[in-house]
C-alpha positions in Angstrom: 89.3 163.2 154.1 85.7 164.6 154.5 83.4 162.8 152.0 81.7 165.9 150.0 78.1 165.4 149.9 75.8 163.1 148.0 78.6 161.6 146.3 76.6 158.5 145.1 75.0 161.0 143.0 77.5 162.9 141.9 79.3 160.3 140.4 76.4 158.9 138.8 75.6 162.5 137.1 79.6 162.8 136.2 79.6 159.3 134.9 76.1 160.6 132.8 78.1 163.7 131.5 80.8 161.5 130.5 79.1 159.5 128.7 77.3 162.3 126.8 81.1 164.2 126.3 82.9 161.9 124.2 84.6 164.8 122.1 85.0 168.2 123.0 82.2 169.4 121.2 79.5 167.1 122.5 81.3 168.1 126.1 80.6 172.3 125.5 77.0 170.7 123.9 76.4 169.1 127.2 77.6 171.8 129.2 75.9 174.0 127.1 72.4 172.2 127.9 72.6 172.0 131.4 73.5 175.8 131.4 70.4 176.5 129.4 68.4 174.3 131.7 69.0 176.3 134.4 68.5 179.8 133.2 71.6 180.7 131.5 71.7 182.6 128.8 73.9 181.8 125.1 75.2 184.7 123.7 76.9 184.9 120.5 80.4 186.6 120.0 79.4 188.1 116.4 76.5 189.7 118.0 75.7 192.5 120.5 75.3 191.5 124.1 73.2 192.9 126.5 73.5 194.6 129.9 74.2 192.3 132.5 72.8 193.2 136.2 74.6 196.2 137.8 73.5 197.7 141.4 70.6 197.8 141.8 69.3 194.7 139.7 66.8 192.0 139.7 69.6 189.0 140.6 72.1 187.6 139.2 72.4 186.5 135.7 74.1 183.3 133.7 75.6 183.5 130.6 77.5 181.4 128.0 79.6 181.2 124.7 80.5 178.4 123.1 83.4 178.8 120.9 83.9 175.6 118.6 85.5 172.5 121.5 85.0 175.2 124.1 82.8 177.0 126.8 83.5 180.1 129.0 80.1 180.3 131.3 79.5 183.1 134.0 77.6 184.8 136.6 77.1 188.6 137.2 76.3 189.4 140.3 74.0 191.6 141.5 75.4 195.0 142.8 78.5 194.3 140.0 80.6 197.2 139.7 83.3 197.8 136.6 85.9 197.0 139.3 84.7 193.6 140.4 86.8 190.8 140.2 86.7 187.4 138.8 87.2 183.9 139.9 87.7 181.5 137.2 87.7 178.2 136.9 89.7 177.3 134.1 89.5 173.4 132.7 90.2 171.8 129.3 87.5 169.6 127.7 89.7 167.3 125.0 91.7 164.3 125.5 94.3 162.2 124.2 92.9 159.6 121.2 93.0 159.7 117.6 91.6 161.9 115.0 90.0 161.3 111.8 92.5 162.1 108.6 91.3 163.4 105.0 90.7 160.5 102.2 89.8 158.1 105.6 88.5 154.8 104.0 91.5 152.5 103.6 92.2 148.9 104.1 94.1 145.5 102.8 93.4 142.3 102.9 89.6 142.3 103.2 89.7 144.5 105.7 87.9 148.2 106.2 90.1 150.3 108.1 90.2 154.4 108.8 93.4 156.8 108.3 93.6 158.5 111.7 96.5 160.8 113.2 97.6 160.4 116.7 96.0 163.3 118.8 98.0 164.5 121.9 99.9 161.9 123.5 98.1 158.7 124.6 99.0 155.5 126.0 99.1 154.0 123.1 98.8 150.2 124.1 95.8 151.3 126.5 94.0 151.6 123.2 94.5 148.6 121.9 91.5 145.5 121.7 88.8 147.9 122.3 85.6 149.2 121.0 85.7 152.8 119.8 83.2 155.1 118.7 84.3 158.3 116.0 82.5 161.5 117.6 82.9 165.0 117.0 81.4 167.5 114.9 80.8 167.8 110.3 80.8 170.9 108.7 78.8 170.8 105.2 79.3 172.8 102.3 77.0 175.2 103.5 78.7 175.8 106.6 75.9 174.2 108.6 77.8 172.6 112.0 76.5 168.8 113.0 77.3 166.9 115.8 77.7 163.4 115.2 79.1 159.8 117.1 79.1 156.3 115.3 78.7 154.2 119.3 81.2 151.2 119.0 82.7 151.2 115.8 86.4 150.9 115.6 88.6 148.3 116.7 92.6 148.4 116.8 93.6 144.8 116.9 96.5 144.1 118.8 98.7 141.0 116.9 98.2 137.6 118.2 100.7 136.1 120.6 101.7 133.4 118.5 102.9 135.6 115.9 105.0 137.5 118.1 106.7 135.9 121.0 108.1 138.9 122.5 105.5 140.8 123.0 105.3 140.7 126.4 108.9 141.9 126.7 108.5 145.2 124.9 105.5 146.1 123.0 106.9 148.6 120.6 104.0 149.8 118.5 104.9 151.4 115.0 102.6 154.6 115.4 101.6 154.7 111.4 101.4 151.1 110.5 100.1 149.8 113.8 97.3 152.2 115.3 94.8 152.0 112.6 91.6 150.7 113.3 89.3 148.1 111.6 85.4 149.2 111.4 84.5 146.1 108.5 85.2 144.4 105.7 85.3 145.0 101.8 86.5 146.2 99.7 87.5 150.1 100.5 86.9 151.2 97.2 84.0 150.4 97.6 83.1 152.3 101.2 82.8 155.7 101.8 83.4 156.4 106.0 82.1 160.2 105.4 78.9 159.1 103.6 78.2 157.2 106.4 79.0 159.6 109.5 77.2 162.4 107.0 74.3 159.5 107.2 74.2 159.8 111.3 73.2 162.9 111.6 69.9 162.5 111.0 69.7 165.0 108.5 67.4 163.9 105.3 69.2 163.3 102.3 72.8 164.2 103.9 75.6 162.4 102.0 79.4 162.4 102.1 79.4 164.4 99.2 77.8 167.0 101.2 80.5 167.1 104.0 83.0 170.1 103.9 85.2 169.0 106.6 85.3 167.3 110.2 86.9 167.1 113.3 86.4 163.5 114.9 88.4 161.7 117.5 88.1 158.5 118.9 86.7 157.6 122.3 86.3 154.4 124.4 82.9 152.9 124.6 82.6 151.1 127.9 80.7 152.6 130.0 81.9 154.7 133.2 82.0 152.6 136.4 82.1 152.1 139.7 83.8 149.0 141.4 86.0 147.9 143.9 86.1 147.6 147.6 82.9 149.4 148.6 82.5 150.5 144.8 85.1 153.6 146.0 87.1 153.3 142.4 85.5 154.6 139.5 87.0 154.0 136.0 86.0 156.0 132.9 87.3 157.4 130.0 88.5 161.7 129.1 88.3 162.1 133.0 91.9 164.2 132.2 90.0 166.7 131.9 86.4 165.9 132.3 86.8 165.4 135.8 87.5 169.3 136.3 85.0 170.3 133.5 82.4 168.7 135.5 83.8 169.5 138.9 83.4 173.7 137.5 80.3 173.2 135.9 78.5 171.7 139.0 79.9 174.2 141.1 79.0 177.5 138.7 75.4 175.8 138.5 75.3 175.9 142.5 76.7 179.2 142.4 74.0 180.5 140.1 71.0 178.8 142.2 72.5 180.4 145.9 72.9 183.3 144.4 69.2 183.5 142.8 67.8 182.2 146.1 70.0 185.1 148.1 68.2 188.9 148.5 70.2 190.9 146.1 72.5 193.8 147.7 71.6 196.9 148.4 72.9 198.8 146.1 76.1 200.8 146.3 76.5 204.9 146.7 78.1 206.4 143.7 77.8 204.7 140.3 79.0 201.3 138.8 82.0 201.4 140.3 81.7 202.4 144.2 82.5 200.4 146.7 85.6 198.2 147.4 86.3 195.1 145.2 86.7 192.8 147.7 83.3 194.1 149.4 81.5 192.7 146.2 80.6 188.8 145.3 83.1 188.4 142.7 82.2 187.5 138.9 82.3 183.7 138.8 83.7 182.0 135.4 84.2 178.6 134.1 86.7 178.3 131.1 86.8 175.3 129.4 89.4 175.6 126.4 89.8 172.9 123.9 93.5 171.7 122.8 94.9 171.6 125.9 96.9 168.1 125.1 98.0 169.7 122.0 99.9 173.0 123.7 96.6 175.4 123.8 97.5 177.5 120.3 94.3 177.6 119.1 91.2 180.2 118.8 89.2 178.3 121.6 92.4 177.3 123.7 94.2 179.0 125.9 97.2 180.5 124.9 94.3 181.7 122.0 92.4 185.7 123.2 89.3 183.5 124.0 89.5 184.2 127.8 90.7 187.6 127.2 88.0 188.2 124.6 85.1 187.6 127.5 86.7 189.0 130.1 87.1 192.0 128.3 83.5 192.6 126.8 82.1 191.2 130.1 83.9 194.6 132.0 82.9 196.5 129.1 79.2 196.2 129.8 79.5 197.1 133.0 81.0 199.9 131.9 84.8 199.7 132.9 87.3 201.3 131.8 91.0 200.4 130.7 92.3 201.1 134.4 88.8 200.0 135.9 89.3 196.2 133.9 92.6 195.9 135.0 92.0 196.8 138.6 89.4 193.7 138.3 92.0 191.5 137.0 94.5 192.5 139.6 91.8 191.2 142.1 90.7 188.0 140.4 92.1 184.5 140.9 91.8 181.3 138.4 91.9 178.1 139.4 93.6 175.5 137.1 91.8 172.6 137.8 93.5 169.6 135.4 93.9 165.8 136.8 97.3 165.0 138.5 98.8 161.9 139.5 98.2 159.5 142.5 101.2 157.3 143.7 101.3 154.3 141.6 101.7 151.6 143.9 103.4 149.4 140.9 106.0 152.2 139.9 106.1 154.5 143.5 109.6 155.1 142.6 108.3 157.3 139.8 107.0 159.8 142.6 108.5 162.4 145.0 109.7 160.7 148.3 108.2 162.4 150.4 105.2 164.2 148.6 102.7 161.1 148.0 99.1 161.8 147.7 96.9 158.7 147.5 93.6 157.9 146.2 90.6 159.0 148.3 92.9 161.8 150.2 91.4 164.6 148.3 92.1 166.9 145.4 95.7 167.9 145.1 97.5 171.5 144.9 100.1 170.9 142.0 103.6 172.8 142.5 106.7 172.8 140.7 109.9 175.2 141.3 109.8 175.8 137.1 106.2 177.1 136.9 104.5 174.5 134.8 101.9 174.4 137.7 101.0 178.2 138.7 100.8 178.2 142.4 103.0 180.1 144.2 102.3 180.9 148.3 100.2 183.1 147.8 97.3 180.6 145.9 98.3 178.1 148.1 97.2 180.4 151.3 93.7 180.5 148.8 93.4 176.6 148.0 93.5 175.9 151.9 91.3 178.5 152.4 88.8 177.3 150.1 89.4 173.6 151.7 88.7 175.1 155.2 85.8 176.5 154.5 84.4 173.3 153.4 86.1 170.7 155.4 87.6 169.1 152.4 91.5 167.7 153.1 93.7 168.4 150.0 96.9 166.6 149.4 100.4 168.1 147.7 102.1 166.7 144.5 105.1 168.0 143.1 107.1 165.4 140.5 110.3 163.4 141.1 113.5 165.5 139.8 114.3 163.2 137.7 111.1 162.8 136.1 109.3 165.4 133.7 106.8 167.6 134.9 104.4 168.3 132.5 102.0 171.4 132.7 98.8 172.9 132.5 96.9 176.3 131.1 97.1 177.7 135.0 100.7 179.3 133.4 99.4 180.1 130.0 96.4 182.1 131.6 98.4 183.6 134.6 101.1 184.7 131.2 98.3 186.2 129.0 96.3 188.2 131.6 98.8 188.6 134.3 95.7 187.2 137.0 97.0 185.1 139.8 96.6 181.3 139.4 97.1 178.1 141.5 97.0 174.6 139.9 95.1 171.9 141.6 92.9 168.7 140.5 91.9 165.0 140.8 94.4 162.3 141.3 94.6 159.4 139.0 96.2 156.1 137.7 96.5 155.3 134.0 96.4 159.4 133.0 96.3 159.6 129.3 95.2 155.8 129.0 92.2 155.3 126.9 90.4 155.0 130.6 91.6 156.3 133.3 91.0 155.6 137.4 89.8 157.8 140.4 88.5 157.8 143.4 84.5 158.7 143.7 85.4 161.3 146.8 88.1 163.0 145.3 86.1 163.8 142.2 82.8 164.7 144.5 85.5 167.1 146.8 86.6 169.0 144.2 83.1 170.4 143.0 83.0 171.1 147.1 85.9 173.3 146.8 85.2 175.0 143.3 82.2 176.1 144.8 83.3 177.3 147.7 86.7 178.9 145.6 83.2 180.7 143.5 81.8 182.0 146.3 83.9 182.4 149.3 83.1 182.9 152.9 84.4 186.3 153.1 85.4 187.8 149.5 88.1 190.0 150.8 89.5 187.8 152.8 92.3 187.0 150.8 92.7 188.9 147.4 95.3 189.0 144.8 97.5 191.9 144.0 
């Protein structure tokens, strides 16, 4: 494939962002910041929001929401009308791991442990032996939000091999009794796990007693790396999905900086809506949802109105109508971008015969006959014309029939709003392990393509309907 370029420093800033991410919250924080940075706006959904840019205007203008582990960001052209349409970049910023239960300070035998659930569905044995850090967000009494992660701090000890000979025939792990970490010893009447996350926040005089509630998972601690032949393989934790978050976000934020740089429009004869749709640079959108590996029903994922919610009050300030909003829709396209699966070279009889997309060939279009991937002929005529117009070779996966497919929020979003969708994203080894492997130019080529998917050659080239 065609290298995207400056991938040395791409990786390096995605392997930053990673490392700054490792909950959902400190990933919309992050995303949040580097928004901001670069002249985006937060608005806030309980408030009134202003007029973006319509014909005429200054430039285009950046804005964001962040709704709990989520982020919708996006870009209003100028020269919008009430019938532009979107393109949407829709991600999810959690991962499989282990969350935080109430009452969490337990132990036996000397040792300080923590009550956690099982979140989503990891590899459970990839979690094993490891150091991991709680990180997430407390919520005290007075509703105040605070962001908070312990670094290394939890350990789940995997049992000697001397006291159990088979375990390298089977590891059967008992998911209550044998997933919960160590952080110390004591005596656990004694400790108090909330006082001392309250304690890292930095706040003056914040105890446990203070602390409302929380929503902490566990995430690895070793840093994101490169290695291998020509340092090609990078390995890192969350990169299902961070690898898409980042990919959108680096693409929006080049989006935002052309356009600025670019002489606005002229603007069009007739009022906010003249002039064809596909004549217009279309409203760009990145839609990170939180709970993805949990099925999406949530406020911020989803199958949850926060897509719909924005899209809607974003065509309301430019003044659309019912018919003029969904006229937009009908013309906008989302691209699911969630990690897939390289052929494992240890298990390739898990894969499709024929369909085998390798690490380094570029990003893959996901299909399945059953719709748990989106595409249809019509997105895939889109992702290879977003790939042409950068040069960027893409690669096909669809799933062994007698394996599983699982799914993404491309059908959840194409359901809710009825906007056409196409699934696509980075392939990987060890998905849903505790960290996960890539290849540095498939993670650089995707940004390539989501930027050229944000701002295509020629808008109307192809359009949905």
């Amino acid at each position: 494939m065609d290298a995207a370029p400056d991938t040395d420093r791409y990786t390096d800033d995605f392997a930053a962002f990673i490392s700054a991410s490792p909950s959902s919250y400190h990933a919309a924080a992050e995303a949040g910041r580097q928004l901001a940075a670069a002249g985006f706006a937060r608005l806030v959904e309980t408030e009134e929001w202003p007029e973006p840019a319509r014909a005429g205007g200054a430039g285009p203008r950046g804005f964001y929401v962040i709704r709990d582990g989520a982020i919708v960001a996006w870009i209003v052209p100028a020269g919008s009308t009430a019938s532009t349409p979107f393109r949407i970049l829709g991600a999810h910023t959690d991962s499989p791991g282990f969350k935080l239960k109430p009452k969490p300070t337990i132990g036996a035998y000397g040792w300080l442990q923590a009550g956690v659930e099982i979140y989503g569905g990891p590899l459970l044995n990839s979690w094993l032996d490891r150091e991991l850090e709680l990180a997430g967000r407390l919520v005290t009494r007075d509703g105040a939000e605070h962001l908070v992660r312990t670094g290394p701090f939890l350990r789940i000890p995997q049992l000697a091999i001397h006291l159990d000979r088979d375990a390298n025939n089977g590891l059967t792990l008992d998911r209550q009794r044998h997933t919960t970490p160590v952080f110390g010893v004591g005596n656990a009447s004694q400790a108090d796990l909330v006082d001392h996350l309250a304690r890292l926040t930095g706040v003056d005089g914040l105890t446990g007693e203070d602390v409302a509630g929380y929503d902490l998972l566990t995430a690895d601690t070793a840093a994101p790396r490169r290695f291998g032949l020509h340092e090609k393989l990078f390995a890192a934790g969350r990169m299902d999905n961070l690898s898409s978050v980042f990919a959108g976000l680096r693409a929006l934020l080049a989006t935002f900086a052309s356009a600025a740089s670019t002489p606005s429009p002229a603007p069009a004869s007739g009022g906010v809506d003249a002039g064809p749709a596909d004549a217009q640079p279309p409203i760009s959108v990145l839609a990170a949802f939180d709970h993805e590996e949990l099925g999406s029903e949530s406020r911020s994922g989803a199958s949850g109105p926060l897509l719909d919610d924005i899209l809607t009050r974003i065509a309301g300030s430019l003044g659309a109508t019912t018919e003029q909003r969904l006229r937009a829709y009908a013309g906008s396209w989302c691209l699911s971008a969630d990690a897939g699966h390289a052929v494992h070279p240890n298990y390739p009889e898990k894969h499709d015969p024929v369909n085998r997309p390798i690490a380094g060939g570029g990003p893959l279009l996901k299909i399945n006959a059953n719709q748990r991937y989106a595409t249809d002929a019509q997105g895939a005529a889109l992702w290879a014309a977003s790939c042409a117009q950068t040069g960027v070779t893409y690669q096909e996966f669809v799933s062994n029939n007698a394996v599983p497919c699982g799914s993404t929020i491309g059908p959840l979003t194409a359901t809710r709003l009825g906007i056409r969708t196409v699934d696509v994203g980075v392939p990987l080894l060890s998905m849903h392990s505790a960290r996960e492997l890539a290849h540095v130019d498939d993670l650089a080529a995707l940004a390539t393509v989501a930027t050229a998917f944000f701002a295509p050659a020629a808008p109307g080239a192809l359009t949905a309907g």
